[in-house]
N, C-alpha and C positions, 0 to 999 in steps of 0.2 A: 306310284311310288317308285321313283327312278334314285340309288343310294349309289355312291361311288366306291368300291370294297379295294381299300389301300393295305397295300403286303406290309408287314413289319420293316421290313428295309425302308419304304416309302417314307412311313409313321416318324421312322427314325430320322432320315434324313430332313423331313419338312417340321421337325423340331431341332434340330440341332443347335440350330443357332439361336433360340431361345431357353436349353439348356446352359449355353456356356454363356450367355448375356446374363441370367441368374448367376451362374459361378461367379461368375466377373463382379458383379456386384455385389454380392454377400461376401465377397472374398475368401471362394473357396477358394481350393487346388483347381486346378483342371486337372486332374487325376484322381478326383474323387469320383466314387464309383456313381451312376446314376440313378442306382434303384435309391439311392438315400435321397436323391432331388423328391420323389413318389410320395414318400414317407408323409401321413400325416402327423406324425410328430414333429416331424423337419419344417420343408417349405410346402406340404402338399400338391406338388402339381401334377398334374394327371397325364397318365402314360397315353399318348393317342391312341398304342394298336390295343390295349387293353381294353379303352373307354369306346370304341368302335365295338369290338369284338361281342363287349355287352350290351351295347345299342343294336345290336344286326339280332341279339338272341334275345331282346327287349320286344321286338319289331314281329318275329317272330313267335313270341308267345302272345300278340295283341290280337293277330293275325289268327292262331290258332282257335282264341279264345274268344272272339269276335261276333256279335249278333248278327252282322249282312252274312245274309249267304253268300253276295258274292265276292265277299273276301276269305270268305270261308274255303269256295271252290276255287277259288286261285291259290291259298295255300296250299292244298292239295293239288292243285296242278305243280307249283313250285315242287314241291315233296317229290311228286311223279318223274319231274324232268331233273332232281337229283338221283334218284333212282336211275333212270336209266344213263344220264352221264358216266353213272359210277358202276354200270354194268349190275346191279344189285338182279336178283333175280326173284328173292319173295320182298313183297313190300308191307310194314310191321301196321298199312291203313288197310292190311284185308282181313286181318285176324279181326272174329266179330267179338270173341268168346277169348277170355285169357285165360278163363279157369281151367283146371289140368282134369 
């Protein structure tokens, strides 16, 4: 599962010009604000970094939730190698026991 993770700036830019092609046509402003484009009351169109952002935490809860073990143990290796990118030092897959 190879996923391309595009920043907000990207999201923004590789919409742009299907934002103001809807303005254009509806005859908004172009100085209407663009969470109102979002809106399902409006025109509903979907925010890319938003719909990305849920798809990657989509992705990871199939992952988590998953009957192959060996999707199982690559989520946890995943987990592990964000762990140590981010310097983490306990990691929340070794607590066995939550109760106090």
């Amino acid at each position: 599962m190879q996923v391309t993770h595009l920043s907000a700036n990207d999201c923004y830019a590789a919409t742009r010009s299907i934002r103001s092609l809807v303005k254009q046509k509806a005859n908004f402003s172009r100085s209407l604000p663009n969470p109102i484009l979002y809106l399902s009351q409006a025109l509903g169109l979907i925010n890319l970094s938003s719909h990305l952002v849920q798809c990657h935490v989509n992705n990871l809860f199939l992952m988590a939730n998953s009957s192959t073990p060996f999707i199982q143990h690559l989520f946890v290796y995943q987990l592990l190698l964000i762990q140590f990118r981010l310097l983490i030092p306990i990691s929340s897959l070794m607590v066995v026991d939550w109760s106090l």
